[in-house]
C-alpha positions as protocol buffer text, in pm:
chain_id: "A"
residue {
  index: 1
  type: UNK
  ca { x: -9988 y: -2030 z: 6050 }
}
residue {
  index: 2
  type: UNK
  ca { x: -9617 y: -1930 z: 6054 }
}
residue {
  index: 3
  type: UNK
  ca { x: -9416 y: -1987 z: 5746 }
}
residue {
  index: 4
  type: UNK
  ca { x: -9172 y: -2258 z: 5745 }
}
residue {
  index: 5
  type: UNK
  ca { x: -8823 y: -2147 z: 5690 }
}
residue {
  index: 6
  type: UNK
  ca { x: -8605 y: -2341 z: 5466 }
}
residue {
  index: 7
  type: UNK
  ca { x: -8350 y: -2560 z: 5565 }
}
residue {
  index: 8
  type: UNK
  ca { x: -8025 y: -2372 z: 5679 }
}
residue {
  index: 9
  type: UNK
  ca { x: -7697 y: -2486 z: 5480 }
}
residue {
  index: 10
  type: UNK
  ca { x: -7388 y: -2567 z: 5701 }
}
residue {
  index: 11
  type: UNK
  ca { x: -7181 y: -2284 z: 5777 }
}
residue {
  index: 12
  type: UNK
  ca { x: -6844 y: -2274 z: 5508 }
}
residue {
  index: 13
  type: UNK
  ca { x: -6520 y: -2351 z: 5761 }
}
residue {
  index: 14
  type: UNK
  ca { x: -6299 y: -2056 z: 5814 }
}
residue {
  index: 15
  type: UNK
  ca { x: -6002 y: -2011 z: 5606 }
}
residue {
  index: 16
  type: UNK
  ca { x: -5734 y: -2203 z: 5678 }
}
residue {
  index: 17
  type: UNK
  ca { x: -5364 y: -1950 z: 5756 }
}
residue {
  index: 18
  type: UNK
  ca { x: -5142 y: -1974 z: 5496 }
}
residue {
  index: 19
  type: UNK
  ca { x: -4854 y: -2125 z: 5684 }
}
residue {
  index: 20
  type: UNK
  ca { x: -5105 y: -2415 z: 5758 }
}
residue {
  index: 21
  type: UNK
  ca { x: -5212 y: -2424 z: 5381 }
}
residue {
  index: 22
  type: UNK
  ca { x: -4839 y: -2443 z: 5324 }
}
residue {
  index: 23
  type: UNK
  ca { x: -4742 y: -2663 z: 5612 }
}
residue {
  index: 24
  type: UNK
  ca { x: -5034 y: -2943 z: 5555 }
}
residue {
  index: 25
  type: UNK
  ca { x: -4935 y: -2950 z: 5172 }
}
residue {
  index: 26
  type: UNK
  ca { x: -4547 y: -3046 z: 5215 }
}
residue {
  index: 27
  type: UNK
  ca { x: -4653 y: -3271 z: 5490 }
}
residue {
  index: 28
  type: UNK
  ca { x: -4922 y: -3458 z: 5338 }
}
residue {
  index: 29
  type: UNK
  ca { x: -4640 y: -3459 z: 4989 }
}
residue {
  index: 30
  type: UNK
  ca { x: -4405 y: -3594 z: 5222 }
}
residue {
  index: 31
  type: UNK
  ca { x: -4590 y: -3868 z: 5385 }
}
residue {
  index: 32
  type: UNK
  ca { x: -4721 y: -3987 z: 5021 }
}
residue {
  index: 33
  type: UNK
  ca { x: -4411 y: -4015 z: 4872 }
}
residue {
  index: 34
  type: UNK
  ca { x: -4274 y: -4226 z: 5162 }
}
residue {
  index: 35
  type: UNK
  ca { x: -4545 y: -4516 z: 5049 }
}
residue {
  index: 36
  type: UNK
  ca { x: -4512 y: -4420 z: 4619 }
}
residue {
  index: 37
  type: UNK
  ca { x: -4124 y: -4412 z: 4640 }
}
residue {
  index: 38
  type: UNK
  ca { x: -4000 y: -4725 z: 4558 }
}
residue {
  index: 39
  type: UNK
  ca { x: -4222 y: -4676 z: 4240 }
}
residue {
  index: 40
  type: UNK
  ca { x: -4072 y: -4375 z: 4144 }
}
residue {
  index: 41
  type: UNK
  ca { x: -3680 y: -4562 z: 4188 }
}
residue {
  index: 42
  type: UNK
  ca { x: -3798 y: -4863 z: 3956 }
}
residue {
  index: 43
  type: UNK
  ca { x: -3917 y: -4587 z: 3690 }
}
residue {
  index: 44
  type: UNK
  ca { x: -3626 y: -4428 z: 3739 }
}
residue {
  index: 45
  type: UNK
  ca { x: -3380 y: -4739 z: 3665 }
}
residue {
  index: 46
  type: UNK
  ca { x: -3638 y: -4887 z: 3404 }
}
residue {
  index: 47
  type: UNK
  ca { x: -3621 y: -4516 z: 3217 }
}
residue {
  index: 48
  type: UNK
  ca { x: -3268 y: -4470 z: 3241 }
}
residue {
  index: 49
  type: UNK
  ca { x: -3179 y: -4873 z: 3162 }
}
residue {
  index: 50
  type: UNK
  ca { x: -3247 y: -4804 z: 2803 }
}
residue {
  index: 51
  type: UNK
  ca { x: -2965 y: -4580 z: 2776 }
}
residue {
  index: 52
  type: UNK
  ca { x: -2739 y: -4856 z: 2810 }
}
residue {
  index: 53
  type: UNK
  ca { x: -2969 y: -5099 z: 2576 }
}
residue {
  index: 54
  type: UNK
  ca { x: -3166 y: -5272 z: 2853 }
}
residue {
  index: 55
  type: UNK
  ca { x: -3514 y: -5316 z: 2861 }
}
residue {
  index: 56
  type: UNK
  ca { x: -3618 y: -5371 z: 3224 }
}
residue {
  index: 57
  type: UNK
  ca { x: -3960 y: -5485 z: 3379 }
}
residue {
  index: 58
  type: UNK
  ca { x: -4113 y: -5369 z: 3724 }
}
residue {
  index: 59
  type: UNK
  ca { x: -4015 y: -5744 z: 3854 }
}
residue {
  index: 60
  type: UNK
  ca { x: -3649 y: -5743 z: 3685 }
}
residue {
  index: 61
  type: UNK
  ca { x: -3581 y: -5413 z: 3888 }
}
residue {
  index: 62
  type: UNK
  ca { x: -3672 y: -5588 z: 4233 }
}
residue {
  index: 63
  type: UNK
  ca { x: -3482 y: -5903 z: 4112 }
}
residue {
  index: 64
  type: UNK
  ca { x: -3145 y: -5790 z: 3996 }
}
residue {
  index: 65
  type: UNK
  ca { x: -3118 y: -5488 z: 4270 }
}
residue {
  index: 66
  type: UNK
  ca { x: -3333 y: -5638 z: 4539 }
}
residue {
  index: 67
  type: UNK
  ca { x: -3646 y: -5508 z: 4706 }
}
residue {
  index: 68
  type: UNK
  ca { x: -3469 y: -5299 z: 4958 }
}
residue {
  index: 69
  type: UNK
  ca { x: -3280 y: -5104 z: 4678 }
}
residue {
  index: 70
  type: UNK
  ca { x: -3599 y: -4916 z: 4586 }
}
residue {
  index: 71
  type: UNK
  ca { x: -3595 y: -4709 z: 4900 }
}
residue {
  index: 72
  type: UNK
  ca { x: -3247 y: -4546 z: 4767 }
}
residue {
  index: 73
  type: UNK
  ca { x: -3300 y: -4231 z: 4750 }
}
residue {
  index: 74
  type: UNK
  ca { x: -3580 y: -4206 z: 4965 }
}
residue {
  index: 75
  type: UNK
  ca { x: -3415 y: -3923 z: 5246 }
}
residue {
  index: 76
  type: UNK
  ca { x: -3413 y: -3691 z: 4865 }
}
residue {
  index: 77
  type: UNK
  ca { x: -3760 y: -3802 z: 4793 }
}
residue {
  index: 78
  type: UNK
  ca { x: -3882 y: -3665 z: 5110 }
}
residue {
  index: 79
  type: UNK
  ca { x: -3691 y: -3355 z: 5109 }
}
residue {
  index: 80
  type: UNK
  ca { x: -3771 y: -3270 z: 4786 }
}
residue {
  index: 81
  type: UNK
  ca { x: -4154 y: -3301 z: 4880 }
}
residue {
  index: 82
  type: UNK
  ca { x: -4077 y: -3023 z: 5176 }
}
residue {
  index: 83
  type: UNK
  ca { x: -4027 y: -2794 z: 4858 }
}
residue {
  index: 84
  type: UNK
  ca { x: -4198 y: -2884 z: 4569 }
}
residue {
  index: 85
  type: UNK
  ca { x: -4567 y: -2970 z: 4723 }
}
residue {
  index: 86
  type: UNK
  ca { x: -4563 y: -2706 z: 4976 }
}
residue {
  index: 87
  type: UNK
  ca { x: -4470 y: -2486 z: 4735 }
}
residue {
  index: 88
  type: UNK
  ca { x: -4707 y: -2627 z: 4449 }
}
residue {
  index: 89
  type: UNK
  ca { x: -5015 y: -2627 z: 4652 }
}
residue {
  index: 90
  type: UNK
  ca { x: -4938 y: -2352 z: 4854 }
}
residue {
  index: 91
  type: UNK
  ca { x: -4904 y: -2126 z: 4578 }
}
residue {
  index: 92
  type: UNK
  ca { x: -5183 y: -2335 z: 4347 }
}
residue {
  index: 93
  type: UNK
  ca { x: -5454 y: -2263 z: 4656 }
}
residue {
  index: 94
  type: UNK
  ca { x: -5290 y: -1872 z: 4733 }
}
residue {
  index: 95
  type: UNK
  ca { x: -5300 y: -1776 z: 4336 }
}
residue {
  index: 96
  type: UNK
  ca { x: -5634 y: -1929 z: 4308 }
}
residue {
  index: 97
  type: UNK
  ca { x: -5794 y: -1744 z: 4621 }
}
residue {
  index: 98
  type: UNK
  ca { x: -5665 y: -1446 z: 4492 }
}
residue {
  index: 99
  type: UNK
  ca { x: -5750 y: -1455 z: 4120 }
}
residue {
  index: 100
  type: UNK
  ca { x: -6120 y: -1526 z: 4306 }
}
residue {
  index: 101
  type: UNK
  ca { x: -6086 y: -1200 z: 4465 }
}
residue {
  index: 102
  type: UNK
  ca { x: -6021 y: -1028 z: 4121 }
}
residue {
  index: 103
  type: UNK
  ca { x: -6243 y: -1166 z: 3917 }
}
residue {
  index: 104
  type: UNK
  ca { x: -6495 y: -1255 z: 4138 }
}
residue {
  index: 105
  type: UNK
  ca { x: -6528 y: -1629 z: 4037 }
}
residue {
  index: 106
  type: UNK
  ca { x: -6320 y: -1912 z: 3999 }
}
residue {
  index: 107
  type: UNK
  ca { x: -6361 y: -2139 z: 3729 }
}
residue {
  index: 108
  type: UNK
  ca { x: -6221 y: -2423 z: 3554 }
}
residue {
  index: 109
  type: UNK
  ca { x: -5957 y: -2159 z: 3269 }
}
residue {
  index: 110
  type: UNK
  ca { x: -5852 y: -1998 z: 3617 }
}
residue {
  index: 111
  type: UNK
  ca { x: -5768 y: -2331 z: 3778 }
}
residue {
  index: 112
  type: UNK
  ca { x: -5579 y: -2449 z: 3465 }
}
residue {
  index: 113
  type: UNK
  ca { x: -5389 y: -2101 z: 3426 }
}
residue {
  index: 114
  type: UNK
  ca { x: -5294 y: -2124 z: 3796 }
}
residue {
  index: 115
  type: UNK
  ca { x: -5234 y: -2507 z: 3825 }
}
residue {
  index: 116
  type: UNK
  ca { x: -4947 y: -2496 z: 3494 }
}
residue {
  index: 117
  type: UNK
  ca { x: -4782 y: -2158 z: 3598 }
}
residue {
  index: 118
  type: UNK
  ca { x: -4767 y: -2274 z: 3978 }
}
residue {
  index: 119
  type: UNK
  ca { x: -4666 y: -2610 z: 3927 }
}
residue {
  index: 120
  type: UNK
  ca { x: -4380 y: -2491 z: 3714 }
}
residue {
  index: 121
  type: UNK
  ca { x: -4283 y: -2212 z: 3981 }
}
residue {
  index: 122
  type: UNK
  ca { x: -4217 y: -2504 z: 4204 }
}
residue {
  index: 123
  type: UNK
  ca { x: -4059 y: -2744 z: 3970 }
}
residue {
  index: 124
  type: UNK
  ca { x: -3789 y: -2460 z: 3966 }
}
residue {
  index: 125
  type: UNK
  ca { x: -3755 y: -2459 z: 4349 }
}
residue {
  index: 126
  type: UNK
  ca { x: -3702 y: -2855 z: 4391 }
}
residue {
  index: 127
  type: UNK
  ca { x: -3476 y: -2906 z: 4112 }
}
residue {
  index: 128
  type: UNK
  ca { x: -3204 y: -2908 z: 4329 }
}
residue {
  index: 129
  type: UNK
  ca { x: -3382 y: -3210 z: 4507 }
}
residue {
  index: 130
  type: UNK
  ca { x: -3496 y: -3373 z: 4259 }
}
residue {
  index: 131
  type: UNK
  ca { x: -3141 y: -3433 z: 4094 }
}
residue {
  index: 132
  type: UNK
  ca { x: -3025 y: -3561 z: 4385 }
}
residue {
  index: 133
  type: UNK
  ca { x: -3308 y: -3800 z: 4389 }
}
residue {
  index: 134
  type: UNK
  ca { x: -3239 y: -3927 z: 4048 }
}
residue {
  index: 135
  type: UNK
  ca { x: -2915 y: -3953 z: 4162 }
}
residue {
  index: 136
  type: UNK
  ca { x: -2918 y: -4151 z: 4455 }
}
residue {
  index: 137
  type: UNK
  ca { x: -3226 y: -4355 z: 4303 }
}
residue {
  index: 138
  type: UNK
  ca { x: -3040 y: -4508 z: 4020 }
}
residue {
  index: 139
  type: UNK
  ca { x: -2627 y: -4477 z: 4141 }
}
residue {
  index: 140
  type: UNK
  ca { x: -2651 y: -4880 z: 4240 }
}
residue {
  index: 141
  type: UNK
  ca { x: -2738 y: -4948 z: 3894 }
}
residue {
  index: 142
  type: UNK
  ca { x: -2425 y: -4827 z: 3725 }
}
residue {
  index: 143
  type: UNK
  ca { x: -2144 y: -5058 z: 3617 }
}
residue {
  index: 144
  type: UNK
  ca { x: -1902 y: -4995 z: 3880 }
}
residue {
  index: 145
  type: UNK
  ca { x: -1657 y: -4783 z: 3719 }
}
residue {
  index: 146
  type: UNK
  ca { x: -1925 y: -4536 z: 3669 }
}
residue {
  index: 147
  type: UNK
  ca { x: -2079 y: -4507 z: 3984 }
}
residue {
  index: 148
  type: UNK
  ca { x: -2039 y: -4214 z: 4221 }
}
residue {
  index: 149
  type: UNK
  ca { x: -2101 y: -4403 z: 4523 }
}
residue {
  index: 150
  type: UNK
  ca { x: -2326 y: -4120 z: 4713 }
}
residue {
  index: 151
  type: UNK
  ca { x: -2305 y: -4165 z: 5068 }
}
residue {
  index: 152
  type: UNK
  ca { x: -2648 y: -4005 z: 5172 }
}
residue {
  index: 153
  type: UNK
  ca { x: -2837 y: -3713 z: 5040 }
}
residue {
  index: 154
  type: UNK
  ca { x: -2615 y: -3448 z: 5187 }
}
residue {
  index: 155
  type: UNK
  ca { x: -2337 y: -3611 z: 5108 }
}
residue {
  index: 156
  type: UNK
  ca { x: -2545 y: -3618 z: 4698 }
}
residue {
  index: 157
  type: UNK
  ca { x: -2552 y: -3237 z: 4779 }
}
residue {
  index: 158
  type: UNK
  ca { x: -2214 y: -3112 z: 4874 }
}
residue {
  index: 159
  type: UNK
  ca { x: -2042 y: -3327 z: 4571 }
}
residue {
  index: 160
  type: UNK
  ca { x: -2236 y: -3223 z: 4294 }
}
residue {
  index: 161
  type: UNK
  ca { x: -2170 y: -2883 z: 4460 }
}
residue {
  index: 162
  type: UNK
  ca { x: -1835 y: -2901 z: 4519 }
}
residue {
  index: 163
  type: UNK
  ca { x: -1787 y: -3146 z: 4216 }
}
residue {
  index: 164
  type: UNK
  ca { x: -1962 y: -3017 z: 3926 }
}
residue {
  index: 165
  type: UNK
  ca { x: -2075 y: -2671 z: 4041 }
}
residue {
  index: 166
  type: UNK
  ca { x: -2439 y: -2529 z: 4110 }
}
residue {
  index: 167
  type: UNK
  ca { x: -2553 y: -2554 z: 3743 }
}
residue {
  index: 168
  type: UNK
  ca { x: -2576 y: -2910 z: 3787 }
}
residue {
  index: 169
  type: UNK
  ca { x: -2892 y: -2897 z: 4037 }
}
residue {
  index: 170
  type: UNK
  ca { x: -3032 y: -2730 z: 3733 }
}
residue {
  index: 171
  type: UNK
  ca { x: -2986 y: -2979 z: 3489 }
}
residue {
  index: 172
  type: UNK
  ca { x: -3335 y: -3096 z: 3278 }
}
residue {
  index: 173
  type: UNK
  ca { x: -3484 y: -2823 z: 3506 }
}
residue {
  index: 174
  type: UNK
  ca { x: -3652 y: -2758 z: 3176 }
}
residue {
  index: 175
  type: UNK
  ca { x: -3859 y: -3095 z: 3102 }
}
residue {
  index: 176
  type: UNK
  ca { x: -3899 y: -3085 z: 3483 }
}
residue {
  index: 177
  type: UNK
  ca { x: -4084 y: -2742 z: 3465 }
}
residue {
  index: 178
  type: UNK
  ca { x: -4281 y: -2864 z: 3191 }
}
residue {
  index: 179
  type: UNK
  ca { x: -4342 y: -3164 z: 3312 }
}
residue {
  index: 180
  type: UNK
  ca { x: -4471 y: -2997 z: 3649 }
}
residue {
  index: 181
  type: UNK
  ca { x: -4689 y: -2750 z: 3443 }
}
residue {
  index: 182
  type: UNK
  ca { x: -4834 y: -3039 z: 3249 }
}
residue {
  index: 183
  type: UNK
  ca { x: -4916 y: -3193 z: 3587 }
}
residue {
  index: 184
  type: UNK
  ca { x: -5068 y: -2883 z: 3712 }
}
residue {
  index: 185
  type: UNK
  ca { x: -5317 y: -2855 z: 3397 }
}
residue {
  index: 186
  type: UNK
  ca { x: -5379 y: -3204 z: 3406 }
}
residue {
  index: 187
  type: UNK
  ca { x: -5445 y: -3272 z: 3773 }
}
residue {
  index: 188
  type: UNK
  ca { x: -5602 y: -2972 z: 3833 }
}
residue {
  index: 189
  type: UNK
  ca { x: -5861 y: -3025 z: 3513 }
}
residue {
  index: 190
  type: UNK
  ca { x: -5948 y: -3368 z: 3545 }
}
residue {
  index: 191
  type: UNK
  ca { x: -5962 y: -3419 z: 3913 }
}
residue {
  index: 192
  type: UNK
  ca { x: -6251 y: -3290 z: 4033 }
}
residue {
  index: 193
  type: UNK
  ca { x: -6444 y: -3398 z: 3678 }
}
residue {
  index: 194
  type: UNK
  ca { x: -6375 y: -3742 z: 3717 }
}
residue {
  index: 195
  type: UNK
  ca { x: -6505 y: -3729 z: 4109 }
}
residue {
  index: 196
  type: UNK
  ca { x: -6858 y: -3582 z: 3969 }
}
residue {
  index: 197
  type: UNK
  ca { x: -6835 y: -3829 z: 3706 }
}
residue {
  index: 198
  type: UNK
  ca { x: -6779 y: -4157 z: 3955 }
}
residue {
  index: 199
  type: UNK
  ca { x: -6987 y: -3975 z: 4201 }
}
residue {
  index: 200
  type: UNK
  ca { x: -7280 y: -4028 z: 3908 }
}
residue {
  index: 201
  type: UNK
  ca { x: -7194 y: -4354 z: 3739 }
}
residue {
  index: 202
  type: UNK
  ca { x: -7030 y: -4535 z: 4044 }
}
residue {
  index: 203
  type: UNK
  ca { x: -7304 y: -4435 z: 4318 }
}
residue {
  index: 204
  type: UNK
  ca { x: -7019 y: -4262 z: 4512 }
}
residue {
  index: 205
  type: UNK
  ca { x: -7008 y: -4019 z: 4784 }
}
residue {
  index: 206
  type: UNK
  ca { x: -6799 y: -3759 z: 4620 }
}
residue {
  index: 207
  type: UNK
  ca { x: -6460 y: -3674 z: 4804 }
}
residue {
  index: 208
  type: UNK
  ca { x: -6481 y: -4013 z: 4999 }
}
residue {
  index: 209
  type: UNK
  ca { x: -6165 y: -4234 z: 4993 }
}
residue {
  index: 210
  type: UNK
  ca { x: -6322 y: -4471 z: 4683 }
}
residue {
  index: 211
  type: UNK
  ca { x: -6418 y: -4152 z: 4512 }
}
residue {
  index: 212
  type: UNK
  ca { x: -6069 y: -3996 z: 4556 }
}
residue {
  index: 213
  type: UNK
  ca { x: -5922 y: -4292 z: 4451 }
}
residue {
  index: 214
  type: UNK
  ca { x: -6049 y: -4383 z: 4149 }
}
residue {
  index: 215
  type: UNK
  ca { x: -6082 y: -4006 z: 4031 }
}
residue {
  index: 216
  type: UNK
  ca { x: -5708 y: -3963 z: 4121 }
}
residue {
  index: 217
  type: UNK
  ca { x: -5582 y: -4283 z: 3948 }
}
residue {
  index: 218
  type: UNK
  ca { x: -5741 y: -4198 z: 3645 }
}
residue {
  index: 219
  type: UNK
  ca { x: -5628 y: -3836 z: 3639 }
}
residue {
  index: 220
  type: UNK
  ca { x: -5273 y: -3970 z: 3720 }
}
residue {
  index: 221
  type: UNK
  ca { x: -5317 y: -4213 z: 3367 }
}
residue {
  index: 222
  type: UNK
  ca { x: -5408 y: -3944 z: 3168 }
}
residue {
  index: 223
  type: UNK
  ca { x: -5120 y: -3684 z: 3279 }
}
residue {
  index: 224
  type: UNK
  ca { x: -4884 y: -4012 z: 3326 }
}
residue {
  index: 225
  type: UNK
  ca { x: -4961 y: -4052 z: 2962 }
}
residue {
  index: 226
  type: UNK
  ca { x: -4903 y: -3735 z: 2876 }
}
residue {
  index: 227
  type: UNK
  ca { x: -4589 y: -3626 z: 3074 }
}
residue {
  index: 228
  type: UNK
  ca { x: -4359 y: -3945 z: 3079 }
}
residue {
  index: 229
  type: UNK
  ca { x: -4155 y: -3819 z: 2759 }
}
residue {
  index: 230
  type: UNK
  ca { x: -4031 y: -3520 z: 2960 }
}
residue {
  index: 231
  type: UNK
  ca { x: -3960 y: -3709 z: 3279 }
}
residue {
  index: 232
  type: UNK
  ca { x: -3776 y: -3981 z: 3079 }
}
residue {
  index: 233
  type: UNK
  ca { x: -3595 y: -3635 z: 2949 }
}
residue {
  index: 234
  type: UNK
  ca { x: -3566 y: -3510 z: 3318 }
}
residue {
  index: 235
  type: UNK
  ca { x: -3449 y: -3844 z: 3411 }
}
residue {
  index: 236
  type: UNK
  ca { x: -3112 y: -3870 z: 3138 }
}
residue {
  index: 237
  type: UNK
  ca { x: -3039 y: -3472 z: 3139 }
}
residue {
  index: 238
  type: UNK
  ca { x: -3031 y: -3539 z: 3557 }
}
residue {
  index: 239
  type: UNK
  ca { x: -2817 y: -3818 z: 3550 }
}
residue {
  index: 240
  type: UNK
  ca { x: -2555 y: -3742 z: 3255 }
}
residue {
  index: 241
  type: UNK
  ca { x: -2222 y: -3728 z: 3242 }
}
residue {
  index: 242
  type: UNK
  ca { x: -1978 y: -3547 z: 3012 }
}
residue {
  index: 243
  type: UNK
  ca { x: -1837 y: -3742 z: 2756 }
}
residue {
  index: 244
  type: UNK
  ca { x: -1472 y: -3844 z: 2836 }
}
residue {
  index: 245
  type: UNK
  ca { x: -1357 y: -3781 z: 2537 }
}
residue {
  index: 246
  type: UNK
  ca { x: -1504 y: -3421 z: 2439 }
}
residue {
  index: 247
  type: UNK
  ca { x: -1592 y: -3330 z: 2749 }
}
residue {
  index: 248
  type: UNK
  ca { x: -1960 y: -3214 z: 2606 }
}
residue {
  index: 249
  type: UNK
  ca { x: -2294 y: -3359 z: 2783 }
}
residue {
  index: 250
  type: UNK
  ca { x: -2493 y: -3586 z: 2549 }
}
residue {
  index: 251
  type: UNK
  ca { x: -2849 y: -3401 z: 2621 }
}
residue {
  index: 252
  type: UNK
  ca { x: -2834 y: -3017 z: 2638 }
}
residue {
  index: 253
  type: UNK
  ca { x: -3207 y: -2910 z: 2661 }
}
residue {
  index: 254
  type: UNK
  ca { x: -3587 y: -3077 z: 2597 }
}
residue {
  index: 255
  type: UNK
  ca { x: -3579 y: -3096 z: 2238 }
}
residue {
  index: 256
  type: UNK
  ca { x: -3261 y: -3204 z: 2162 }
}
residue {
  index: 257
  type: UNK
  ca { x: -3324 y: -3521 z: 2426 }
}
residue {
  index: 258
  type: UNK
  ca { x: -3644 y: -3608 z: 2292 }
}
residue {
  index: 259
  type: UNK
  ca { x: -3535 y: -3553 z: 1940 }
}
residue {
  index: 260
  type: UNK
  ca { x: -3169 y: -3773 z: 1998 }
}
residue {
  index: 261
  type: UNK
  ca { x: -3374 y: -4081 z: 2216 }
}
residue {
  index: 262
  type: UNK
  ca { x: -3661 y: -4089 z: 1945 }
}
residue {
  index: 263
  type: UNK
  ca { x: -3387 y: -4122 z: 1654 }
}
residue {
  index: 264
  type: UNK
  ca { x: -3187 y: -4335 z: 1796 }
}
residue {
  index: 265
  type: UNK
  ca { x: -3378 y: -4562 z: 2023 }
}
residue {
  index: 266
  type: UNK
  ca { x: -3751 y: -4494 z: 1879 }
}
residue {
  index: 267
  type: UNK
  ca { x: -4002 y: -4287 z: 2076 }
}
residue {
  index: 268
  type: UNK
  ca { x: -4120 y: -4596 z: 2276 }
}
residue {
  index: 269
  type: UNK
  ca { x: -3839 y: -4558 z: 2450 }
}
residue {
  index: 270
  type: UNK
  ca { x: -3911 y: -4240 z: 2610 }
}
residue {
  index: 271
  type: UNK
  ca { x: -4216 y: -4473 z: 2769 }
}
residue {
  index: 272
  type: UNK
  ca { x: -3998 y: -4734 z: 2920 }
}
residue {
  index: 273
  type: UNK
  ca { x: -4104 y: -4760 z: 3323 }
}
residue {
  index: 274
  type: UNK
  ca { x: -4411 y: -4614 z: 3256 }
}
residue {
  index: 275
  type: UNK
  ca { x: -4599 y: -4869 z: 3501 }
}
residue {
  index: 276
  type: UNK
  ca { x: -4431 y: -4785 z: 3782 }
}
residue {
  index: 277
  type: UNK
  ca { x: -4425 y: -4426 z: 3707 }
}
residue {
  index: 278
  type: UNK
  ca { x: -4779 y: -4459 z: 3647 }
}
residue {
  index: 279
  type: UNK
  ca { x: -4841 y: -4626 z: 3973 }
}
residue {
  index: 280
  type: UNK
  ca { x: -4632 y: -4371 z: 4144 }
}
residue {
  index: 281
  type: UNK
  ca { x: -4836 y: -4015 z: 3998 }
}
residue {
  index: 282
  type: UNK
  ca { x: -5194 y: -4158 z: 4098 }
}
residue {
  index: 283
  type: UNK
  ca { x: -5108 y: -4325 z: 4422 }
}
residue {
  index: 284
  type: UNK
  ca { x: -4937 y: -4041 z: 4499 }
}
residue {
  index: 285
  type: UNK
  ca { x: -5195 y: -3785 z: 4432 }
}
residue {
  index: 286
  type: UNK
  ca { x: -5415 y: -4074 z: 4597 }
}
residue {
  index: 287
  type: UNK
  ca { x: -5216 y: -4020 z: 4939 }
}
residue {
  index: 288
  type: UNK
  ca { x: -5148 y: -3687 z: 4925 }
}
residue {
  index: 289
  type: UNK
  ca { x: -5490 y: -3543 z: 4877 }
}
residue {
  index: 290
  type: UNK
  ca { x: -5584 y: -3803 z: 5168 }
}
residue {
  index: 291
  type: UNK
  ca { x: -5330 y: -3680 z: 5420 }
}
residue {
  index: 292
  type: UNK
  ca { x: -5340 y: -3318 z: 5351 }
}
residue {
  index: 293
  type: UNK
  ca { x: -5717 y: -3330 z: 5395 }
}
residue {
  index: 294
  type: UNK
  ca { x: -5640 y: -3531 z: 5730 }
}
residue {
  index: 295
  type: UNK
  ca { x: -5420 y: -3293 z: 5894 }
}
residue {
  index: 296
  type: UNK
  ca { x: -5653 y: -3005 z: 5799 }
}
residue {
  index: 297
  type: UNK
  ca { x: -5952 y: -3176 z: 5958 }
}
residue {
  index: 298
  type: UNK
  ca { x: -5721 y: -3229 z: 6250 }
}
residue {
  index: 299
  type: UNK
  ca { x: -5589 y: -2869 z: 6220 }
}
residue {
  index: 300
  type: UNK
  ca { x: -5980 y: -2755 z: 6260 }
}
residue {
  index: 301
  type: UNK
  ca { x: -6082 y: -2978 z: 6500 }
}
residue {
  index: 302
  type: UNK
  ca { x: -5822 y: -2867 z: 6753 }
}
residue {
  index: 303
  type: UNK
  ca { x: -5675 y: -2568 z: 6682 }
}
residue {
  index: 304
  type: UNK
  ca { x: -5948 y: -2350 z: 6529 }
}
């Protein structure tokens, strides 16, 4: 009687090329963002509203500014993605590959190692975009005087150029970099724990759209939770101007913001828009991971 051979496992896919790991990651970014956007604006306004003394809700934002005021900014939004999750991913999936070929494994230190230093790497690459973002995002909401009246997100580009010089992309690059590590440990180290764990308790099929969503949305609490004080930070060191009098910016680095907004406005503050920002980091990491992981199996199934 001939011996029954066991069961052959499906053949791994090929590697994807680097420009496509690199291409599908800014695209899939991109095409998130267009749906999470007008989240990110009312975080925006709601974060920056208490440095005049307001305290905003999600519904106030859409009331006083209108529905079709949360997609300011959106052109920036975009853009920014073409940088900051190409770059984030790409590098997250390259650095991880190769620290696999080093030390022959890859496990859950290497991911967080790889996931904080990449996700910084590319904070420092979109900070350009992403003032211009918080910019455009919450111009409208300034008293008149103060507003710079941004025409579009070149026209956001050339003036703080031309206007301020090319330091200004730069500013809160700091809490944004942190921020974007923090992400990068976070996402990276709870994602695929909280699939196995709904995979077990939920009866799901792991990586399928309810899997991905409810592992993603509960990763994007916990590093929501964790990394709103520096975007608030981000948020007011992007958005300042000098003082007329002195001439001297209010926030000059992470610290100094967080210690200056806790003192004077209580740390609570540094939380304000938190639903919408909330809403914004896990249905974006819902989306993204969705579209990337479309155009890949589209990638396969007709180019390779």
């Amino acid at each position: 009687m001939s011996a029954v051979s066991p069961p052959s496992t499906p053949a791994a896919p090929p590697p994807l090329p680097k420009p496509v790991v690199f291409a599908t990651s800014g695209l899939g970014g991109m095409m998130g963002w267009a749906i999470v956007h007008p989240a990110n604006t009312a975080a925006v306004r709601m974060s920056l509203a208490s440095m005049q003394g307001q305290q905003l809700s999600l519904l106030d934002v859409a009331k006083r500014d209108g529905f079709k005021s949360l997609y300011d900014g959106l052109a920036a939004g975009v853009g920014r993605q073409i940088f900051y999750a190409s770059s984030r991913f790409g590098l997250f999936e390259t650095g991880r590959d190769k620290l696999h070929e080093i030390r022959g494994k890859t496990d859950f230190a290497g991911r967080v190692a790889v996931g904080a230093v990449t996700g910084a790497m590319a904070a420092i690459i979109s900070c350009p975009m992403e003032v211009a973002t918080v910019r455009l995002s919450n111009d409208v909401t300034l008293p008149a005087a103060e507003r710079r009246n941004y025409t579009g997100v070149f026209d956001t580009i050339k003036r703080i150029y031309t206007e301020e010089g090319f330091k200004a992309f730069y500013r809160g690059s700091a809490p944004f970099a942190q921020r974007a590590a923090l992400v990068g440990v976070f996402q990276v180290a709870t994602l695929d724990q909280f699939k196995e764990l709904y995979a077990n308790m939920l009866h799901q099929k792991k990586n399928s759209i309810p899997n991905v969503f409810c592992a993603a949305m509960t990763s994007g609490l916990i590093y929501s939770i964790a990394t709103m004080p520096l975007e608030a930070s981000k948020n007011r060191m992007a958005s300042q101007k000098p003082d007329p009098t002195t001439g001297k910016l209010p926030y000059t680095g992470t610290l100094q913001t967080l210690r200056t907004v806790s003192a004077n406005e209580g740390f609570l503050a540094l939380y304000n828009g938190f639903l919408p920002y909330y809403i914004r980091c896990g249905g974006h990491t819902v989306t993204m991971f969705i579209f990337v992981q479309l155009l890949r199996d589209f990638y396969r199934s007709t180019v390779q």
